[in-house]
VEXPALUM-889038 format. One record per residue (C-alpha): x, y, z; chain. Coordinates in steps of 0.2 Angstrom, whole numbers. Each point is the difference from the previous one (the first is absolute). Last residue first. Layout:
N
NODE   east  north     up  chain
NODE      X      Y      Z      A
...
//
This chain:
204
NODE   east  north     up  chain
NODE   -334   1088   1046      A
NODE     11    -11     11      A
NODE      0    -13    -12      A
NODE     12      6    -16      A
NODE      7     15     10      A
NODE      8    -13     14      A
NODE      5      8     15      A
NODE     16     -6      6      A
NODE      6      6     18      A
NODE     17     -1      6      A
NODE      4      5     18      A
NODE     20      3      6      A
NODE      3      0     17      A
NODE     17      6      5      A
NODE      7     -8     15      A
NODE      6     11     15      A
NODE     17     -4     10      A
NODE      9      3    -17      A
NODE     -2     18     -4      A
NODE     10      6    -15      A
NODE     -1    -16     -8      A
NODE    -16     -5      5      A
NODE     -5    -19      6      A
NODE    -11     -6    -10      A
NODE    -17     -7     -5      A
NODE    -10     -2    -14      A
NODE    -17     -3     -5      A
NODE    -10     -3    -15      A
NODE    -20      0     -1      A
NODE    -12     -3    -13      A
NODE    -16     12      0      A
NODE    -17    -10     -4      A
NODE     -9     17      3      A
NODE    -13     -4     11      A
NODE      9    -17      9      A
NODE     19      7      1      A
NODE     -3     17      2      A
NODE    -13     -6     14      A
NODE     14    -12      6      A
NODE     14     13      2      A
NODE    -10     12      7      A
NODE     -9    -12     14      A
NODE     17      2      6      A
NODE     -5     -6     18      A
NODE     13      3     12      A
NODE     -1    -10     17      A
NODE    -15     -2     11      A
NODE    -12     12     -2      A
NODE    -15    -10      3      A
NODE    -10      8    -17      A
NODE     18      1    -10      A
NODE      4    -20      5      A
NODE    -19     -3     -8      A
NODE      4      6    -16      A
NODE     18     -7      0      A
NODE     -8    -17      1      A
NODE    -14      5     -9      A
NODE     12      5    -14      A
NODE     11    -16      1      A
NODE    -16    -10     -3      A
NODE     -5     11    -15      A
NODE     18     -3     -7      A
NODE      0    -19      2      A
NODE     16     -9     -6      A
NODE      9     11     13      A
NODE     19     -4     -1      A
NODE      7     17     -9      A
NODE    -13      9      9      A
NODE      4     -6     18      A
NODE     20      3     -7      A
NODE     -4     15     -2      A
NODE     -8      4     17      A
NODE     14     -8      9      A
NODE     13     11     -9      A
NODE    -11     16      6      A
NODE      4     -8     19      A
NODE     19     -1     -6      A
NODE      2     17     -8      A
NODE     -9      8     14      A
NODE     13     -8     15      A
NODE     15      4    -13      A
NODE     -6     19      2      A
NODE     -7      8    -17      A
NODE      5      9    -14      A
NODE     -8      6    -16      A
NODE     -3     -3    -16      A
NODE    -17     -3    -11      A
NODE     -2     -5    -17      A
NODE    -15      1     -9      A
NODE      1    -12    -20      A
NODE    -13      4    -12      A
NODE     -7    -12    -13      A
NODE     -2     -5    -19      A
NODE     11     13    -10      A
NODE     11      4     16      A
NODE     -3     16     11      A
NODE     13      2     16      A
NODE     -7      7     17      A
NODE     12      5     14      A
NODE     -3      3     19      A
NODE     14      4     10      A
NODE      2      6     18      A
NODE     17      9      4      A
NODE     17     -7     10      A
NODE      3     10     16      A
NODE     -5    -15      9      A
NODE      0      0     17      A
NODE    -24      3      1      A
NODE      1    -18    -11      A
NODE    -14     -4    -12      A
NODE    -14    -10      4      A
NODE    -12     14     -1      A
NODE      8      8    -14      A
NODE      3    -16    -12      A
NODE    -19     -6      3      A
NODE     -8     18     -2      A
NODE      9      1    -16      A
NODE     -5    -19     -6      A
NODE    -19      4      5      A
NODE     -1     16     -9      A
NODE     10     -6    -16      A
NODE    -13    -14     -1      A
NODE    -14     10      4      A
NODE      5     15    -13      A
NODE      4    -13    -12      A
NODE    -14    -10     -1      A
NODE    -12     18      1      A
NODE      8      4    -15      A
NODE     -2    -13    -11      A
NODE    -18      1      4      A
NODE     -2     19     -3      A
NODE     10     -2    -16      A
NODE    -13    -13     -6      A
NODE    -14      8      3      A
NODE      5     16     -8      A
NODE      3     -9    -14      A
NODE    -18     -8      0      A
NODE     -7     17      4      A
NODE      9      5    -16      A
NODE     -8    -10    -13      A
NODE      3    -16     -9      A
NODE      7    -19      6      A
NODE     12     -9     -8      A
NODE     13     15      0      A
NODE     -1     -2     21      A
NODE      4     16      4      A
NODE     16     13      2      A
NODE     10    -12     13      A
NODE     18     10      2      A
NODE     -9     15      9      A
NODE     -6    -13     15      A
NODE     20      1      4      A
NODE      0     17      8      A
NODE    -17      2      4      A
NODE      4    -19     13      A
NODE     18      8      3      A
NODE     -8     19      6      A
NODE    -13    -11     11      A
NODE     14    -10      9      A
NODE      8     16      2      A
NODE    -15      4      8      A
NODE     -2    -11     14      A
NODE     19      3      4      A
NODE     -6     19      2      A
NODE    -12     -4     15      A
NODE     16     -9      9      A
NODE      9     15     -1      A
NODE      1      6     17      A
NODE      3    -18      9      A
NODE     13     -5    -15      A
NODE      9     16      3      A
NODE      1     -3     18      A
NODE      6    -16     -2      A
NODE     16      6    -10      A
NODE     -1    -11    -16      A
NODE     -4     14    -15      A
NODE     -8     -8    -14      A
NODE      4     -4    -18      A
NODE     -9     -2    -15      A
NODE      7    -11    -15      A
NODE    -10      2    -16      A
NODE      2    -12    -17      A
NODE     -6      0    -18      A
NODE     16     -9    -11      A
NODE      1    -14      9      A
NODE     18    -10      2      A
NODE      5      7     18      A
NODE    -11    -17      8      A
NODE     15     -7      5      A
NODE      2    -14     13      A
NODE    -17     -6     -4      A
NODE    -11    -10     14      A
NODE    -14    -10     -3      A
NODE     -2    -11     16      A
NODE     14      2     12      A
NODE     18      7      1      A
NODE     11     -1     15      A
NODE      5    -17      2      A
NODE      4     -5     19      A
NODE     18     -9      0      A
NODE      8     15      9      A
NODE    -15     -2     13      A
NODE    -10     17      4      A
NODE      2      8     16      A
//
């Protein structure tokens, strides 16, 4: 279990992000079975929020001509759909089969970035192995070396990668927040809660 005196909020983590005007929360069933069907459709939800959000980029106005805008939109949304993918598929594959509490994935759209959020609930054992990983990430003064570390612990199968979180992190220059706490309605599980900041001034 997590020590009382353990802080429960890392890296760059918001405890509001209500205050953006363009937002979309989708939510998912929990049920085990549900997630085994549906796993196909999680894949495209992430597609739907990459169309979704890649309407709000109409063109680079420096630059003339359509197949430029298209361009553009197609690359905004290919970020989003691979980020949103890999957060979804993080949040159901660690999420707890006794928690009748649903999946989340939100996306909120500021002037100069976008901020996914995921939720969902996970086993005290999870929680404190994922809390590892963040803090490896927090620490690491060499990102490259941390991915061939984690590179080369998905090849021998020892342990959980998340080879997501750096790739995100090192092809997309995503920021990271996480939090963790114990549920109101459910306290024996921890909510995770994953903040990622995509920058619209660098990542495109």
């Amino acid at each position: 279990m997590f020590p009382t005196s353990m802080p429960n909020q890392f890296g760059r983590f918001a405890t509001c992000l209500d205050n953006s005007k363009e937002y979309l929360t989708i939510c998912f069933s929990p049920s085990a079975s549900a997630r085994q069907q549906r796993w196909r459709n999680y894949g495209l939800s992430a597609d739907f929020l990459g169309d979704y959000f890649a309407t709000f980029f109409p063109g680079n106005p420096q630059k003339n001509g359509a197949a430029d805008d298209v361009m553009q939109r197609d690359t905004v949304k290919s970020a989003i759909s691979y980020i949103a993918n890999e957060l979804l598929e993080n949040a159901i594959k660690y999420h707890t089969d006794r928690s009748p509490e649903p999946i989340s994935i939100s996306l909120f759209l500021y002037e100069d970035y976008i901020v996914f959020q995921s939720l969902n609930l996970v086993e005290l054992q999870a929680a404190e192995q994922f809390q590892a990983f963040v803090q490896d990430i927090l620490t690491t003064t060499d990102l490259d070396t941390l991915f061939a570390q984690q590179l080369e612990k998905a090849a021998t199968g020892h342990g959980e990668s998340h080879m997501g979180f750096l790739t995100m992190m090192c092809d997309y220059g995503v920021e990271f927040g996480w939090g963790f706490g114990h549920s109101p309605q459910l306290p024996e599980f921890l909510q995770v809660d994953v903040q990622a900041y995509l920058s619209l001034k660098t990542a495109f």
